[in-house]
N, C-alpha and C positions, 0 to 999 in steps of 0.2 A: 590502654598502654600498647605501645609499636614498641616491642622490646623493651626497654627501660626507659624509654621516652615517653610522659605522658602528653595525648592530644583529648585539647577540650575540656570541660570543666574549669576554665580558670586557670590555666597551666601557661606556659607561654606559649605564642603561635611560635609554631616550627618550621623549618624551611625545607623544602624536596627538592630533587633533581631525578636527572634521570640517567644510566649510562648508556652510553653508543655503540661499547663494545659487544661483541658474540660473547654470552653467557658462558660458553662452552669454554672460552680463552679465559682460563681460573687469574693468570696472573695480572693478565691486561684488564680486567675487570676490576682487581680485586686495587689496583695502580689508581686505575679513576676513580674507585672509590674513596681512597685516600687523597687523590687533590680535589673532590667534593666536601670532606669532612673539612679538610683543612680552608676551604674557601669561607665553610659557613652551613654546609649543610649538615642537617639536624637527622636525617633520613633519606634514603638512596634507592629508588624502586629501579628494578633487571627484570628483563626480558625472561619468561619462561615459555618461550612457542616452540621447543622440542623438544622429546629428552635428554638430548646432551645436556640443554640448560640447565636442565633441574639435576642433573648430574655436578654439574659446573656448581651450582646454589648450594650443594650440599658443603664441597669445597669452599666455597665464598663466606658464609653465614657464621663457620665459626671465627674464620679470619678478621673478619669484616670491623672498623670503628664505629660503625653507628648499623641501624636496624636495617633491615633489609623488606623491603616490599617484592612481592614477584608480579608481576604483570601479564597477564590471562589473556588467550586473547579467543579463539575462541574453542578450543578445544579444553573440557572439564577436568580430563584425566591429568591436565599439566599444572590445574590446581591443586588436585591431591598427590601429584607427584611434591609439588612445593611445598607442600607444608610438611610430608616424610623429610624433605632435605630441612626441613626444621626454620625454614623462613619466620619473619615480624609476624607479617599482614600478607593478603591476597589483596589483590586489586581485578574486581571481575564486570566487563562492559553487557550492560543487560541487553544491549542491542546483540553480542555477538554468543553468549551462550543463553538459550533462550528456553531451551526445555527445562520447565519445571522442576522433575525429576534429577535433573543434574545438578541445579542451582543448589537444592535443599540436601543433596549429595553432601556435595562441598561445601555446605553450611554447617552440618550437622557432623563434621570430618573437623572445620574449625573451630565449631564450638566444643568438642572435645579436648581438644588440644590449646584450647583458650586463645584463639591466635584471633584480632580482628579482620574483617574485611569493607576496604572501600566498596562502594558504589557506584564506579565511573561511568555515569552519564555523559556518553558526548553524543552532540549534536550532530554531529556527520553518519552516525549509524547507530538510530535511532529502530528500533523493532518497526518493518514495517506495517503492520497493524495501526501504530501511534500516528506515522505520517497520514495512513489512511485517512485516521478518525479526523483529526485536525486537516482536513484540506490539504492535505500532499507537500503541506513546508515542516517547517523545524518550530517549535512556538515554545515559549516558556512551560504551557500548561501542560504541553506533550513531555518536556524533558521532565519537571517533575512530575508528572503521572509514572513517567519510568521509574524512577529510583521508588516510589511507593509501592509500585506488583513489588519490585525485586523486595523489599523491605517487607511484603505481604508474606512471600514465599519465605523468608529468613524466621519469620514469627510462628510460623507453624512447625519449624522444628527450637521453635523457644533458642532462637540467635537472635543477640542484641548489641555486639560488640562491632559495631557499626559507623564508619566514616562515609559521609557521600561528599561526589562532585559532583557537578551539572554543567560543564564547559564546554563553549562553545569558539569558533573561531569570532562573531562579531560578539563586539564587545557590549551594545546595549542589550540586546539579548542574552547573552551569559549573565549580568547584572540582573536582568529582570528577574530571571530562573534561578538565581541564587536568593532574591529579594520575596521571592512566593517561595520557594523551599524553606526558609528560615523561618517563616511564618506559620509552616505544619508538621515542625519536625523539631525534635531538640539535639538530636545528632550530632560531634562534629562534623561543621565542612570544611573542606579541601577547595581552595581558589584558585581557578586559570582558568587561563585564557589558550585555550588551543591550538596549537598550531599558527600560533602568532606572527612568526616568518622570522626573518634576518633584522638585526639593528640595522637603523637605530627605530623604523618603522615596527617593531617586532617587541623592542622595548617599551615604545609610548605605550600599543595597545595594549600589552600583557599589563602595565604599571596603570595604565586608565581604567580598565576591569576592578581588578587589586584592591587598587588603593581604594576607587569610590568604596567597594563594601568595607574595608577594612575601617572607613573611617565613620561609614553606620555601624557597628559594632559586631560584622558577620564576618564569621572563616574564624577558623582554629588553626591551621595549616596552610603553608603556597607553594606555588610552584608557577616559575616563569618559565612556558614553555619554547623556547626558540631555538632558530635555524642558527643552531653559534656552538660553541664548544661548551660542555655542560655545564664547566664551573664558574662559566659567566650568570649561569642560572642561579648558582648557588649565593654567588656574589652578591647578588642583584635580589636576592632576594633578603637576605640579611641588611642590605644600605636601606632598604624598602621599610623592614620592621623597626632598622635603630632611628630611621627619618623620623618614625613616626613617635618615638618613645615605646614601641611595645616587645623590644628587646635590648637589654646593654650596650653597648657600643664597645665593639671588639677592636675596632680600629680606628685611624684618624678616620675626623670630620674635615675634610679640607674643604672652606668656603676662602671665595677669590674672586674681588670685584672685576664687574664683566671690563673696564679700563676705557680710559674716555682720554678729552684733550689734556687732562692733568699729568695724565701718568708720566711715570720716568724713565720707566723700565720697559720688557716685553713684558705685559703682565701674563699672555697667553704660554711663552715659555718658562716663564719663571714658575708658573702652578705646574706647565706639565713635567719640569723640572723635582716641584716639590712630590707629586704624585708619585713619580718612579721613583721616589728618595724613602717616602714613607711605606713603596706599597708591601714591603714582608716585615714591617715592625707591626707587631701590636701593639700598637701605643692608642688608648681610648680616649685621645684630646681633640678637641675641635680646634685647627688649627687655621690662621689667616694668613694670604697671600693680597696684598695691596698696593695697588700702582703709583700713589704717592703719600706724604706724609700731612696735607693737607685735613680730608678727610678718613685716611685710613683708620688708624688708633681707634677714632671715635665710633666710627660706623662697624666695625669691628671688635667693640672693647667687650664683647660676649664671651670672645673666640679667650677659651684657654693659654693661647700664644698665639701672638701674628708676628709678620714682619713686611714693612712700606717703605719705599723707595723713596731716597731723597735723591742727594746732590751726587751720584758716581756711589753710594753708598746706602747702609739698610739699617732701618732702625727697627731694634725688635722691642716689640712691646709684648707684658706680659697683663690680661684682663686688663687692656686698656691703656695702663702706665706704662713709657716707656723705660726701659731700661739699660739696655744697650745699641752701640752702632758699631756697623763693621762693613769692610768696604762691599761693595756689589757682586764682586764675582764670592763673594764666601756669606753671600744670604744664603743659600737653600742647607748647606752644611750647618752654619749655623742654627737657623730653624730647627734641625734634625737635633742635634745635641743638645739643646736646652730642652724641645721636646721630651727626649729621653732623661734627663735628668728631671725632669718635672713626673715622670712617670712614674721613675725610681724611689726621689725624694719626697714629693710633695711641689705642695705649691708656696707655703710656707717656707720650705729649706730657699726653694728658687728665688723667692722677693727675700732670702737674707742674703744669696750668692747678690745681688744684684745691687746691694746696698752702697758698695763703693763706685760703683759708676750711674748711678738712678738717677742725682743732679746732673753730670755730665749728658746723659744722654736726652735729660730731659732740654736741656736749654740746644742741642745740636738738633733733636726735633724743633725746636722751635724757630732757631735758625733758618731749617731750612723747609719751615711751614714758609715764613715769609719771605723768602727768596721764590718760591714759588707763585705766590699769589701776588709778590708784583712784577715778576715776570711774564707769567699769563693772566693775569685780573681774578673779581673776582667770578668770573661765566668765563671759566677755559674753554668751553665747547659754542660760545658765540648764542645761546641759546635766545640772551634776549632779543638782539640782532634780527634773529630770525621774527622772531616777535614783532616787533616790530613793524619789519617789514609787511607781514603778513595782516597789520593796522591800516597799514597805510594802502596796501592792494582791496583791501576790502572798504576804504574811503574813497581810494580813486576810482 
């Protein structure tokens, strides 16, 4: 347990972040901690590298919506300063307090006071003893040999309340080191990718670490670690869990065909449209944005509600069946309020609201299915064309 949050055992994965602010600055901290909670984070780990911090922590901790981690770095006394100001969890890097004696200090200080502690392994400041042993690089075998001393030293004052991570900045590496961890440990772990960098390069690799293990069934907890403002972390790490099914879905799903020669619309602005229209509702619908009426409905009919571009105008369909049309500039408004009514009501009340225009809207999608398809054919994009040609280059 990190406060009232449980990680591990079967609980659901949780989501971290981290803040940018000086510890010390109670109110600014205590600010981002609030638009991390509200983005999606489960958990919030601060900075304790001086005593003002842990002074700061003490003020923060009872304020605070969600649990609070302190982050150790390498002086020990800033861990048991953090746990008097009454923090979750410690987060303590075996590379950077390394004396024995201190670790089992502050083990035996948190298992007093029940509080757990990570194990953050990271690859850039690894004990050097570890580089020695292993040839002077960073290896899998090195990171988890670290988090094992450090779990060696925790056992001898009978501490067990124990999170690890093993992150690294490359991502096959972090993968491997999480892949042998889970193999000699039953622990929760904590997933990232370090020091990742700036989006959108910062995103893939942090999401390409992640997900692989997430999707062999390793990690209890993430954290996307990037050069971006935190609650894109926290963001990003929640769209991450509900992609996957391994959390609710707190907000739209907006899926929106990538738009080809069909389309009728901007399909690029009409999503980035719907995006900013949806992004402070919590509405948990998978909603669709589609560039014509041809294929839209169908290749869509999953989507909770969509809406496809016909003639100067937008047909919304609800699971598929259309049900209304309304002109073009009042798609994305419209979208948003049946949205919300579908939230409110149901999906039932919606397909009975819908009842007196269902025929209508179905035969104006139809209409202008085929006004479509013979005005572009049926290969809007020339595909076969190309085909073709590409017969005939390879004949001649």
């Amino acid at each position: 347990m990190v406060g009232d949050v449980p990680v591990g055992g079967g609980a659901p994965i949780t989501v971290q972040s981290m803040t940018i602010t000086k510890t010390a600055d109670v109110d600014g901290t205590l600010q981002q901690i609030y638009q991390l909670a509200a983005a999606g984070a489960d958990i919030v780990r601060c900075t304790c590298n001086e005593p003002e911090a842990a002074e700061g922590l003490a003020r923060i901790v009872p304020r605070s919506p969600v649990p609070i981690v302190a982050d150790i770095h390498h002086q020990y006394r800033r861990a048991l300063e953090a746990l008097e100001a009454g923090v979750d969890c410690l987060r303590l890097n075996p590379g950077n307090i390394r004396k024995p004696e201190h670790i089992k200090v502050v083990a035996q200080e948190a298992k007093d006071r029940g509080v757990p502690i990570r194990i953050g392994v990271n690859g850039g400041s690894l004990d050097p003893a570890l580089y020695d042993a292993y040839g002077g690089r960073v290896t899998p075998e090195a990171m988890v040999e670290s988090a094992l001393q450090e779990i060696g030293y925790f056992q001898e004052v009978d501490f067990d309340l124990i999170k690890i991570s093993v992150k690294a900045s490359n991502v096959p590496l972090m993968i491997e080191a999480y892949r042998q961890l889970s193999e000699v440990t039953d622990h929760p772990l904590h997933l990232g990718v370090t020091e990742a960098g700036p989006p959108p390069a910062g995103i893939v690799k942090a999401t390409a670490g992640i997900a692989t293990l997430l999707a062999e069934g390793i990690g209890d907890t993430i954290r996307y670690s990037l050069t971006s403002d935190p609650v894109d972390e926290a963001r990003l790490g929640r769209v991450l869990l509900e992609s996957f099914g391994l959390r609710e879905r707190k907000n739209v799903d907006l899926i929106a065909c990538p738009s080809c020669g069909r389309a009728e619309i901007d399909v690029y602005q009409v999503a980035d449209d719907a995006q900013r229209a949806f992004a402070d509702r919590e509405i948990p619908l998978q909603v669709a944005v589609m560039g014509c009426v041809v294929n839209g409905p169908g290749e869509a009919r999953d989507a909770d509600i969509g809406i496809a571009a016909g003639n100067k105008r937008g047909h919304l369909f609800i699971k598929g069946t259309n049900v209304a049309v309304v002109p073009e500039d009042e798609m994305v408004p419209t979208l948003v309020e049946w949205a919300e009514f579908i939230h409110a009501e149901g999906m039932d009340a919606a397909m009975e609201r819908a009842s007196a225009t269902r025929d209508a809207a179905r035969r104006a999608a139809d209409e202008d299915r085929r006004r479509n398809l013979a005005d572009r054919g049926d290969d809007a994009n020339a595909s076969e064309q190309v085909v073709e040609l590409l017969r005939k280059q390879r004949e001649g």
